[in-house]
C-alpha positions, -999 to +999 in steps of 0.1 A: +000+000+000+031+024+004+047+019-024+010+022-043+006+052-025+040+065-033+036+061-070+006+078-071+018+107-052+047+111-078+019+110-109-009+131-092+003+157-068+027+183-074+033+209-049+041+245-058+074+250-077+067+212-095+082+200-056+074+166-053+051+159-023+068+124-011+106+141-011+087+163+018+107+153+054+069+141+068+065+115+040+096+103+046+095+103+080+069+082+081+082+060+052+113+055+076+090+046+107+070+022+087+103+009+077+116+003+113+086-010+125+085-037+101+117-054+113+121-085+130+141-063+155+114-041+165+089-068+169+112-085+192+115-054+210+079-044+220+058-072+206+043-080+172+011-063+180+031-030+190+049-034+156+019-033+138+001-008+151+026+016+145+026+002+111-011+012+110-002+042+126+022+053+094-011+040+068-033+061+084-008+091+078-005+083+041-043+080+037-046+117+049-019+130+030-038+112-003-068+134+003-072+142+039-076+184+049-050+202+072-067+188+104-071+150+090-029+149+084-023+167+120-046+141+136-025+111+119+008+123+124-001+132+165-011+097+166+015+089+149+044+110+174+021+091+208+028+059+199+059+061+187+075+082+220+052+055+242+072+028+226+092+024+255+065+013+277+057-020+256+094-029+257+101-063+267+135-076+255+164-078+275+189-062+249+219-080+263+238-083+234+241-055+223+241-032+260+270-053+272+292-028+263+268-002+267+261-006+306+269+031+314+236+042+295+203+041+306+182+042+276+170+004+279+151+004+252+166-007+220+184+017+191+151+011+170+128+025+197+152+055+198+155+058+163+120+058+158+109+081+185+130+106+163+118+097+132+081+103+146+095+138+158+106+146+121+074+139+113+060+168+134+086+192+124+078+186+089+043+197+087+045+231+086+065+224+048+043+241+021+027+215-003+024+187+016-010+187+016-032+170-015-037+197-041-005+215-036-018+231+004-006+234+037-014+224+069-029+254+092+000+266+115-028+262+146-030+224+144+008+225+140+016+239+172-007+217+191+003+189+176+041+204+193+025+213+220+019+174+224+049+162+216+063+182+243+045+167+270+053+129+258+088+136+248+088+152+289+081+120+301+113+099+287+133+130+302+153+107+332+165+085+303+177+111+280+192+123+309+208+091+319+223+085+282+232+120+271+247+134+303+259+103+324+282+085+298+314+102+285+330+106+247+354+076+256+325+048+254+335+038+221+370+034+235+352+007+257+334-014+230+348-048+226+333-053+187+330-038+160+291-044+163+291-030+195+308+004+179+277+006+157+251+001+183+271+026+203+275+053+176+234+045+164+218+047+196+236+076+209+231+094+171+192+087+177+190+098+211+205+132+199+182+133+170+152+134+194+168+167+208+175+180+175+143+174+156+119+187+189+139+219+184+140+222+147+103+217+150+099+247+173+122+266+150+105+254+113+075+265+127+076+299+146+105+308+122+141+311+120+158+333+146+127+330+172+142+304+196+150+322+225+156+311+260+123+321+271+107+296+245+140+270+256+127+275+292+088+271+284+096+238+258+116+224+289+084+232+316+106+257+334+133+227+344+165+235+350+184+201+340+154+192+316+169+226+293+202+218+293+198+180+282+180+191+255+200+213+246+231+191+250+213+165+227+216+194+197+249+206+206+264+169+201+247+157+173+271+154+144+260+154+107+265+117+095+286+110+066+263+102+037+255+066+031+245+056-010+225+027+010+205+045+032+172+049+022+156+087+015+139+083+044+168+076+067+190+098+054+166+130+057+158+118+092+193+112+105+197+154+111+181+178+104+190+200+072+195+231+091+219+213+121+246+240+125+222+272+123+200+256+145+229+245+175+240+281+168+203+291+182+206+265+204+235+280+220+219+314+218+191+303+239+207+286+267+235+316+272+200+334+280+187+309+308+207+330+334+187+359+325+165+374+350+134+375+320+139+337+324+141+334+362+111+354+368+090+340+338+064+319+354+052+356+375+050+370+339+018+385+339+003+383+370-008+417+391+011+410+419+044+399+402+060+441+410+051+438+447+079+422+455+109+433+472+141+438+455+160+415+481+137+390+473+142+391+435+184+391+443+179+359+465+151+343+438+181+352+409+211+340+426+193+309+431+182+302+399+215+311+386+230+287+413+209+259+405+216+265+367+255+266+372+252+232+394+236+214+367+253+227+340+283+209+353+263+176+361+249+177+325+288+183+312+277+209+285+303+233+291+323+215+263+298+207+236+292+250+241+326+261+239+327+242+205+299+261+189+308+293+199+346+285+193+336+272+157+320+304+150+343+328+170+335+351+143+300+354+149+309+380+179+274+382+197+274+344+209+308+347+220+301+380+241+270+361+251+285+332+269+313+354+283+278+372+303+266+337+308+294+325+325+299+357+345+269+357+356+268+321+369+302+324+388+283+355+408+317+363+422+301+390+438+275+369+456+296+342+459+326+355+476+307+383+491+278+392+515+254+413+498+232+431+524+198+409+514+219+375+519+220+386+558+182+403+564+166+385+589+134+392+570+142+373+540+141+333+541+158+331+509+186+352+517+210+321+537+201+291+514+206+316+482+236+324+494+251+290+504+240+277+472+255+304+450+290+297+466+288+261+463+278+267+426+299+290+419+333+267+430+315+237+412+314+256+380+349+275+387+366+242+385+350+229+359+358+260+337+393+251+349+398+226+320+379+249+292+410+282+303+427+281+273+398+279+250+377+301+267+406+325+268+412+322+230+381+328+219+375+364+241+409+371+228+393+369+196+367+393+203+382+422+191+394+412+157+354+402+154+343+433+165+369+456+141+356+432+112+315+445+123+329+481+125+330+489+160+346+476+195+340+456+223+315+466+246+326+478+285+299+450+294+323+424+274+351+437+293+334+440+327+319+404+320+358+393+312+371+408+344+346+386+365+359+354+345+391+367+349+387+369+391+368+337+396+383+312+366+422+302+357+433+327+333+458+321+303+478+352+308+487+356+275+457+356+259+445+381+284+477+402+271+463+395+238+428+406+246+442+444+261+464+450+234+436+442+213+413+464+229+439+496+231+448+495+192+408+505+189+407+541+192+372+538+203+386+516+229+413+536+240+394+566+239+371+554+266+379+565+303+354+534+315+367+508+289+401+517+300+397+513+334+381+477+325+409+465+307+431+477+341+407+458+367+407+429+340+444+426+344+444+432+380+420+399+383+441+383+361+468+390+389+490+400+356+517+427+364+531+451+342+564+446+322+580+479+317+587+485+281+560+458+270+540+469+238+505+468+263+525+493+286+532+516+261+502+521+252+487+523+286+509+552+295+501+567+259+467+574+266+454+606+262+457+629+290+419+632+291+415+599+295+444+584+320+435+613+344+399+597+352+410+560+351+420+559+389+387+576+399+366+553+377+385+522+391+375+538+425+337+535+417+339+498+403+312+476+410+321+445+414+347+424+422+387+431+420+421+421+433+425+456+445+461+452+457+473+443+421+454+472+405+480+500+417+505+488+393+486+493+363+469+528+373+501+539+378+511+533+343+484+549+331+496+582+346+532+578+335+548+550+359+565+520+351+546+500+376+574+488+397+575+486+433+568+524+448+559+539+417+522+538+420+500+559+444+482+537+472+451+517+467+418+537+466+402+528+502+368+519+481+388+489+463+400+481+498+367+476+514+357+458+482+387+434+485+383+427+521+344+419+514+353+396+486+386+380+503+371+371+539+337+352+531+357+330+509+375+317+536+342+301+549+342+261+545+318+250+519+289+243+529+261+220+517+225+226+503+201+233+529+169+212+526+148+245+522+170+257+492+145+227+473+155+206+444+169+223+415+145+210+389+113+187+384+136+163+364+161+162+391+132+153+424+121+126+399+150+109+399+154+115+439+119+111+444+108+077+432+090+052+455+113+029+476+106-003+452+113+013+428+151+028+435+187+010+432+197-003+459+233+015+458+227+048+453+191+054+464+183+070+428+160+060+404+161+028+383+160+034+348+182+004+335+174-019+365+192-052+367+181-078+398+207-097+419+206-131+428+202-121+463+165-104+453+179-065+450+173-042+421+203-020+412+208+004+385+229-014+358+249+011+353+260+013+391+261-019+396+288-024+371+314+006+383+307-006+423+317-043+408+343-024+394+356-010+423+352-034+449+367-068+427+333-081+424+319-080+458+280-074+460+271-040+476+243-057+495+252-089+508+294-083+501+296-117+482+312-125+452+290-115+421+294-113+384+273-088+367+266-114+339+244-131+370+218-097+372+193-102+343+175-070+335+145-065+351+119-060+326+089-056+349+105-031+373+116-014+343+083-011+328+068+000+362+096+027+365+090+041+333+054+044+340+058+062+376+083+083+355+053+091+332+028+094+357+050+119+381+060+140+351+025+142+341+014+156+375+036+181+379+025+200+344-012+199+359-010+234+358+000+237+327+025+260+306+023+291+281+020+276+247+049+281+227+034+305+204+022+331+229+053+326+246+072+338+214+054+366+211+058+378+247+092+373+245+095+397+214+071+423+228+090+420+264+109+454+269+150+445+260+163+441+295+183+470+309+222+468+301+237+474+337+255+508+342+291+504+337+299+543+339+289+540+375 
């Protein structure tokens, strides 16, 4: 019946521009699913009866697009996406063979399952192409969206095992895989996984339009979770264009990425360098009467939370590296690169972190202590993580001002200001930092600048650099106009924010002339010395850990915390999403089972006997039962609902821009 329906397609409907309807990505979505789901693989997966309805499923879609109306082909394909993303729950097979080698993931479901669940999701990000419908029309951009809308809420509910495959496992699996089969499985499962990621967002994108994919839409497709964002967004970011394969069918090639990958990670990337945002962390009181009745010390305790939270799982989601390689691939697109330098700066809070801000210690504000605490703890998590990432990071703000001469202009002071916060609370590579001032001064609207100036000095203070007389950044230091050098040290005097004040003499003195040795430069301003004191002392404090009251830091993360007792591993207390049962009776997560075995030479965390993991058969049952608690938790928790994608778009673009902070102050 496909391939009847097929040929008639090609003879009788022609879109507009002679396009042929069946190269369209939702016919060959479908096609591919149809594919898939006829395989003796997938029938041993979830059950001959599963197969077939799904085969059913991919009929009733080509009937509607032989003659079915806009809402007939929306109604087939969202019947379509709900049983393919349900999948999971009618899997049965153990998947031995091919997970041996791929215990560290948690996506227990087959690479079939996977790859169809993102097949499905191509097929809903392909109906807002023009022509697809019979007769050369389109489908009505209302029953697109909630047919998104949808998608959202099933794809929400395999979040814990996109989590567990995407963020838990590390680049050096395939270094782990035995076989040559194994490889495969490996590099298909995890390509498929990513896929689901990609097409969900190049849905969102193909059908509010290009450039609209902000983080306030990132934050209202995630349901306002934290962790939920970034594996999403880590999904995209990894996902790799596959080399093209003369045997794949049409179907599988234009479902393996989407054709717009590197624009869309570039949005991606956009997006999440927004989530610290305070547009994002106030979103959900978007609206309501009340929401400017609160007081500001409550709104710097709510931020630094939400910033604290989103720093913490940042680093547990390890998207620091797949973000530094889109923005260091496209160095030359200046704005992402000046927007992760804010991002970062704005997670490190150095000022919140290593400081006391007066609302952190009101008595009348809850917030203030568990804010605080979990800001600092935060803020060192994501300070050493950044620690491996110094000399790219480095490189690429270095960059910045070749990128801005080629727009035309200079840096901004916020770039700078942003640089001397990653410069106080990161590693530095000094020499990029040298590299970054000089490049600064040589722009005249640069070195014109009494505030810019003075943020390239407190930028090298933090970067505990010290001058070199006769270097080419001293010379022009104590070249500056005479205008400008004279208001450095008073500018330097009013700086908000953080600085290594006792390194910051040398280089104001050779902006008035000085060399910058020893007893050449006036003494500090006593400002900068209440500011170091304030920044120095707190950090001293032992690191404390997160009070209860601070909450969990996202829905996603309480799910995997929060699961019944029968339904947790016995090691770690967590979740079971890959659950495997010992001999002795108790259900561990395969994945820990297998590094504790590891660890211990083969002793059983439980009853401390000898045990092999080859003797813990998957747990199909508890898996299944898992899987639907995961559903049925992730369901209640979006009772109340979000703002549909569409209206959220448009109150993000009719939002007032955020004020830039004062950085003449």
């Amino acid at each position: 019946k496909r391939r009847l329906w097929l040929c008639s397609l090609r003879q009788a409907h022609q879109g507009p521009l002679g396009m042929d309807r069946c190269m369209l990505l939702t016919p060959l979505a479908v096609e591919h699913i149809e594919q898939l789901a006829a395989s003796p693989a997938l029938a041993r997966a979830v059950g001959d009866i599963s197969a077939q309805q799904l085969q059913a499923r991919a009929r009733q879609v080509y009937g509607a697009l032989g003659g079915g109306g806009s809402a007939d082909v929306a109604l087939a394909v969202a019947d379509l996406v709900h049983d393919a993303v349900t999948l999971p729950e009618w899997v049965e097979r153990d998947f031995e063979a091919e997970a041996d080698s791929l215990e560290e993931l948690s996506w227990g479901f087959g690479a079939d399952v996977a790859e169809i669940i993102a097949a499905a999701i191509a097929a809903a990000a392909g109906l807002g192409e023009p022509g697809l419908l019979s007769g050369g029309g389109s489908v009505e951009g209302e029953a697109v969206m909630e047919v998104l809308e949808e998608l959202g809420r099933e794809l929400d509910c395999l979040a814990p095992y996109l989590f567990g495959s995407l963020c838990r496992t590390d680049e050096n699996i395939l270094l782990k895989t035995p076989t040559a089969e194994a490889v495969t499985a490996a590099v298909r499962l995890q390509a498929a996984l990513r896929g689901m990621c990609a097409w969900s967002f190049a849905a969102i994108v193909r059908n509010l339009g290009a450039g609209r994919l902000n983080a306030v839409i990132l934050w209202e497709w995630a349901y306002a979770d934290v962790l939920w964002a970034l594996v999403l967004s880590k999904g995209v970011l990894t996902l790799q264009r596959p080399a093209l394969n003369p045997f794949s069918s049409p179907g599988a090639t234009a479902v393996a990425c989407p054709a717009e990958l590197e624009a869309l990670q570039v949005e991606v990337a956009h997006a999440v360098c927004g989530l610290s945002l305070p547009s994002v962390a106030f979103a959900s009181e978007a609206g309501e009467a009340d929401a400017g009745d609160v007081a500001i010390g409550d709104r710097a305790a709510q931020l630094a939370l939400h910033r604290a939270r989103l720093a913490s799982e940042l680093c547990n989601c390890q998207l620091l590296a797949p973000l530094f390689a889109v923005a260091s691939a496209r160095r030359a697109q200046l704005e992402l690169v000046e927007e992760l330098a804010a991002f970062l700066a704005a997670l490190l809070q150095p000022d919140v972190a290593l400081g006391s801000p007066a609302w952190a210690t009101s008595p009348d504000l809850a917030l203030g202590s568990p804010a605080l605490l979990a800001a600092r703890e935060s803020s060192a998590e994501l300070r050493s993580s950044l620690g491996w990432f110094a000399d790219e990071l480095w490189c690429m703000l270095a960059d910045a001002p070749a990128a801005a001469a080629a727009q035309g202009r200079g840096v901004s002071r916020g770039f700078l200001k942003d640089c001397c916060a990653l410069a106080y609370g990161t590693i530095v590579a000094g020499t990029e930092v040298l590299r970054l001032c000089e490049a600064c001064l040589t722009c005249s609207s640069i070195a014109g600048d009494c505030a810019a100036v003075s943020a390239i000095c407190v930028l090298l203070a933090n970067s505990e650099l010290r001058p070199s007389p006769g270097s080419t950044l001293c010379t022009r230091l104590s070249t500056l106009p005479a205008a400008v050098a004279s208001q450095v040290a008073p500018l330097c005097a009013m700086w908000q924010g953080v600085v290594r004040a006792d390194l910051l003499g040398p280089w104001l003195a050779v902006c008035t002339g000085g060399d910058g040795s020893c007893g050449s430069f006036p003494s500090t301003p006593a400002a900068l010395i209440e500011v170091a004191v304030a920044a120095v002392v707190p950090s001293a404090v032992a690191p404390c850990s997160k009070p209860a009251c601070a909450g969990p830091s996202s829905n996603l993360r309480a799910t995997l915390s929060g699961a019944p007792e029968a339904l947790r591993c016995s090691l770690d207390g967590q979740l079971v999403l890959d659950p495997v049962r010992a001999p002795s009776g108790h259900a561990f997560e395969r994945a820990a089972l297998a590094a504790e075995l590891s660890r211990n030479g083969g002793l059983c965390p439980a009853t401390g006997q000898p045990l092999l993991l080859a003797d813990c058969p998957r747990d199909a049952d508890l898996r299944k039962q898992s899987l639907l608690w995961v559903r049925e938790r992730r369901t209640a928790c979006k009772q109340s609902g979000r703002k549909p994608l569409k209206a959220a778009a448009s109150a993000a673009e009719s939002a007032p821009a955020e004020a830039a902070p004062n950085y003449d102050r």
